[in-house]
N, C-alpha and C positions, 0 to 999 in steps of 0.2 A: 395122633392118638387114635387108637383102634377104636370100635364099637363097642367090641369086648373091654376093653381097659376103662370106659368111660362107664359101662355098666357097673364094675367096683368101683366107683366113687361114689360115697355118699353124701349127705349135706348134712352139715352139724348145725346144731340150734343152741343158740344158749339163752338160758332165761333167768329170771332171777326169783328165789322162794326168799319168800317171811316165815318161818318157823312159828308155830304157838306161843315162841318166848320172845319174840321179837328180832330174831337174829337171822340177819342178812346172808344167803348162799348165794353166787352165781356160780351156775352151771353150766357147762356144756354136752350137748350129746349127741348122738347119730339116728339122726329121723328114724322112723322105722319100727320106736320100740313105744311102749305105751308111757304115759309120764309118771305113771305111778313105776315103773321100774329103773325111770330116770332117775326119779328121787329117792327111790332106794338105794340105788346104784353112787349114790353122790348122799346117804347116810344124814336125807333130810329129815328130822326130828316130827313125828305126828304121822306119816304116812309107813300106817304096817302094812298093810293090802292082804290082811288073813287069808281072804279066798280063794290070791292068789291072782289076782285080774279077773275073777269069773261073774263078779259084779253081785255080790250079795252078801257083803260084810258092811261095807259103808268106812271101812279105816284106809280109807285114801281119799279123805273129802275135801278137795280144794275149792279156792274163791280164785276164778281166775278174772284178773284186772284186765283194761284197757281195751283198744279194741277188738282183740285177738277172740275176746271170749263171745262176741258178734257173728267172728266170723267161721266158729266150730261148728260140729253138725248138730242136728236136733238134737235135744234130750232122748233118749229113746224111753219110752214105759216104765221097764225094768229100772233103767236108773233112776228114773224120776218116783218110784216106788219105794229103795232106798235111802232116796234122800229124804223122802217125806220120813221114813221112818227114824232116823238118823237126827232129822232137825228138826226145832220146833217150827222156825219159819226159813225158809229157804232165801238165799237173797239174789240177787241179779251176779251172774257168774259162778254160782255154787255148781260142781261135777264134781264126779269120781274121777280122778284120775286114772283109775285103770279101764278108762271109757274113751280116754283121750291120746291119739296117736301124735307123737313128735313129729311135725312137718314143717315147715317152713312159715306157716301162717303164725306159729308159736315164733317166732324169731322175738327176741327182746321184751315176751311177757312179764309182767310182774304176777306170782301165783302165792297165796298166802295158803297156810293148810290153816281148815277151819278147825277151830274149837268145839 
């Protein structure tokens, strides 16, 4: 396998959403793209992303479980700006998903979209 040809490979993540209504999706997708387009893209129930990923609507506001959500980057201001305004109390794993890039550290997260 060339350098080239190993550059077109990408790493697929699948993870698994709880819907507002209780209802279980596992997904798959290709690293690279933010997870609010995953879950668009895979017709998850609760995540619109109005703004479009630009980070200042708040309708892609997930709870991400497990240890995955340890090991994402910091909150950045902005988001943490939205989400205060978004909820009354923020909980331990609360992001916007259009904050959040598919990588591999997502492998096998549990992601519930908040209410």
């Amino acid at each position: 396998m060339t350098s080239t040809s190993k550059q077109l490979i990408q790493e697929k993540v699948t993870l698994t959403f709880y819907e507002q209504t209780g209802i279980r999706k596992i997904v798959s997708g290709m690293a690279g793209i933010s997870l609010m387009e995953l879950a668009k893209a895979n017709d998850i129930a609760g995540i619109d992303g109005d703004c479009g990923g630009a980070c200042s609507c708040g309708t892609c506001c997930v709870i991400i479980e497990n240890s995955a959500a340890m090991n994402l980057e910091q909150v950045s201001d902005a988001e943490l700006g939205i989400l205060e305004f978004v909820s009354d109390d923020i909980v331990e794993g609360q992001r916007l998903a259009c904050q959040i890039d598919v990588t591999n550290i997502l492998e096998g997260a549990v992601i519930k979209v908040a209410t």
